[in-house]
C-alpha positions in Angstrom: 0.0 0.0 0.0 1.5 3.2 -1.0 1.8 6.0 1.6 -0.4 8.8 1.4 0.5 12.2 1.0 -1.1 15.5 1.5 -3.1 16.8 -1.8 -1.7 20.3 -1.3 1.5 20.9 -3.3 3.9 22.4 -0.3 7.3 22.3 -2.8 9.2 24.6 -4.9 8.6 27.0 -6.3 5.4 28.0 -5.0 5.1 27.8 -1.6 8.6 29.1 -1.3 8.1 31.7 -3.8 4.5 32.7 -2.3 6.0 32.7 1.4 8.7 35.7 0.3 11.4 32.8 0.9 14.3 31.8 -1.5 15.5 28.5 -2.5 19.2 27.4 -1.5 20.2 27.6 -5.3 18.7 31.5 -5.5 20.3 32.2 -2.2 23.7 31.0 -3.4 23.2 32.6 -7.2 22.0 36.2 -5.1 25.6 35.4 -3.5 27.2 35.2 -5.9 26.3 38.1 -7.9 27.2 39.6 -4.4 30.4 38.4 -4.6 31.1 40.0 -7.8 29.8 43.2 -6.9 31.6 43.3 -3.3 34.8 41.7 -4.8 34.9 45.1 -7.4 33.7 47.4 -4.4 37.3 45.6 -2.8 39.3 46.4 -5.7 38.6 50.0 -6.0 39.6 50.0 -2.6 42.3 48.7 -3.2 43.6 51.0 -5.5 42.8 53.8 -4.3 45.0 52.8 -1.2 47.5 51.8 -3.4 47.2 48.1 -2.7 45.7 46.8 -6.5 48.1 44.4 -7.5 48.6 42.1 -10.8 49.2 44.8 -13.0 53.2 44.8 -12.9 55.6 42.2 -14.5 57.6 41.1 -11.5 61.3 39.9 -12.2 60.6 36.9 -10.1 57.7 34.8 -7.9 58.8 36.0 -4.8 58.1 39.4 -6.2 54.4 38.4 -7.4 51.3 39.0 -5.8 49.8 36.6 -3.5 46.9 35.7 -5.7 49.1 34.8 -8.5 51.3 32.7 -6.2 48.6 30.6 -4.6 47.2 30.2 -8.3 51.3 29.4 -9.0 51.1 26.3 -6.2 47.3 25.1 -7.5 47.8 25.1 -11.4 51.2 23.5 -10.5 50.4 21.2 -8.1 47.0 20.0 -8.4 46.8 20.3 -12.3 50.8 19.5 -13.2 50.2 23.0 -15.6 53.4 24.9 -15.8 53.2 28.7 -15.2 55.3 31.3 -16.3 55.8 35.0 -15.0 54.7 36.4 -18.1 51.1 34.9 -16.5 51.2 36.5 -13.5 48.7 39.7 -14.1 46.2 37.2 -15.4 46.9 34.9 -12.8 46.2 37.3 -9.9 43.1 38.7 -11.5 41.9 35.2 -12.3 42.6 34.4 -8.8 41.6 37.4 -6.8 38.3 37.8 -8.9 37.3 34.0 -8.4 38.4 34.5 -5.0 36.4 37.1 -3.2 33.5 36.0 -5.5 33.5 32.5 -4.0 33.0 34.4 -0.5 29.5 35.5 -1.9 28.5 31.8 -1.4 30.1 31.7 2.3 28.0 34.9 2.5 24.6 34.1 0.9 24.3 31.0 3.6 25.4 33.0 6.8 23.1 35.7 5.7 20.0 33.4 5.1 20.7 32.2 9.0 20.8 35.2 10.5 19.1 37.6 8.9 21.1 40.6 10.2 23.6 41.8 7.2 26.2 43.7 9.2 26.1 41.0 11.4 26.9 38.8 8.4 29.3 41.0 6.8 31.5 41.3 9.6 31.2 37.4 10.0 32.0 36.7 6.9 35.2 39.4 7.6 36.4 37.0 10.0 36.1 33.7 8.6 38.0 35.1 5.7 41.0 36.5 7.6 41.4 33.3 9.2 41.3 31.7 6.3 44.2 33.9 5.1 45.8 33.4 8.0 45.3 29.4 7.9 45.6 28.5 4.0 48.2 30.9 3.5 51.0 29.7 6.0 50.0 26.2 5.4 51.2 26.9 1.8 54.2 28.9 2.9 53.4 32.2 1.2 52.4 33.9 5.0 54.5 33.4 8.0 52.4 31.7 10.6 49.9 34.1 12.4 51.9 34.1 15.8 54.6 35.8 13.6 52.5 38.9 13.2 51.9 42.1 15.2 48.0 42.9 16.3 47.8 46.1 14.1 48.7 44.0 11.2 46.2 41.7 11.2 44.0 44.4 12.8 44.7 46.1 9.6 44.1 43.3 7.3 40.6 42.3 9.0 40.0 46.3 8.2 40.7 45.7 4.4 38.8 42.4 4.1 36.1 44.3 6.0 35.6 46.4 2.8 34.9 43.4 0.7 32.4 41.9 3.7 30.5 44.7 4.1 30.3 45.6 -0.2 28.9 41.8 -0.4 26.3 42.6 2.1 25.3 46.0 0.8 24.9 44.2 -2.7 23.4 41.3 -1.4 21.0 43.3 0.3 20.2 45.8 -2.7 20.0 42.5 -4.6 16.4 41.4 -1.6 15.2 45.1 -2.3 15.5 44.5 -6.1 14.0 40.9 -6.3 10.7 41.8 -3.7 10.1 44.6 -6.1 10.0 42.2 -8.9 7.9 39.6 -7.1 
């Protein structure tokens, strides 16, 4: 005997749609467009504070930026792909744009659990300066953490707060902009 189920369709998309919800998947796509948005909100920044990197031809990899050396130690690694200097601008764009738009995701699902968007930018802040802190070391690019003053890392959770707090304006701007269209 099959099991019977209620005749009142609960699913996606309607009930989820209808209740002002989103689905996982539209919370993560809305995150990621986030992530593009706060991830160019980050580069500004960057260069206006004279921090934008990937646009010089460095003489050698200890001179490159860190995005293009972590790409360096993946495409070599992982993927056996030789890399030359001549690819390190790409490289660190590639990189630094795929990056702090991958945080979007990490965004869109602490957002969507707490509701509170400075709350969740400045969460998402600190999960990614630890992961500097943890990934980077690991793959000796950073010394380890202990090696750093406080107003170093102080100063580096400032930066990344620039990108945590651009992905949850855009992510927000992104609600107001879908309820309108609902």
């Amino acid at each position: 005997m099959r099991p019977s189920f209620p005749h009142r369709r609960t699913g996606y998309p309607g009930a989820a749609m209808n209740a002002g919800t989103k689905t996982p998947l539209a919370a993560l796509l809305q995150g990621l467009a986030a992530g593009v948005a706060g991830t160019a909100v980050f580069t500004g920044y960057q260069a206006l504070i004279g921090k934008s990197s990937g646009r010089a031809q460095p003489r050698r990899w200890a001179d490159a930026p860190d995005p293009a050396r972590v790409g360096k130690r993946v495409l070599e690694g992982v993927f056996q792909r030789k890399v030359t200097l001549a690819q390190v601008p790409t490289l660190t764009q590639v990189v630094h744009w795929a990056y702090g738009t991958g945080w979007g995701l990490v965004y869109a699902v602490i957002q969507e659990s707490v509701r509170q968007p400075a709350v969740s930018g400045v969460t998402l802040t600190t999960i990614v300066t630890a992961a500097d802190y943890t990934l980077l070391p690991a793959m000796k690019l950073y010394d380890p953490p202990r090696e750093y003053e406080p107003a170093t890392v102080a100063k580096d959770f400032g930066n990344h707060l620039v990108h945590g707090l651009a992905i949850a304006g855009a992510y927000r701007l992104l609600d107001a902009a879908l309820a309108r269209g609902r």
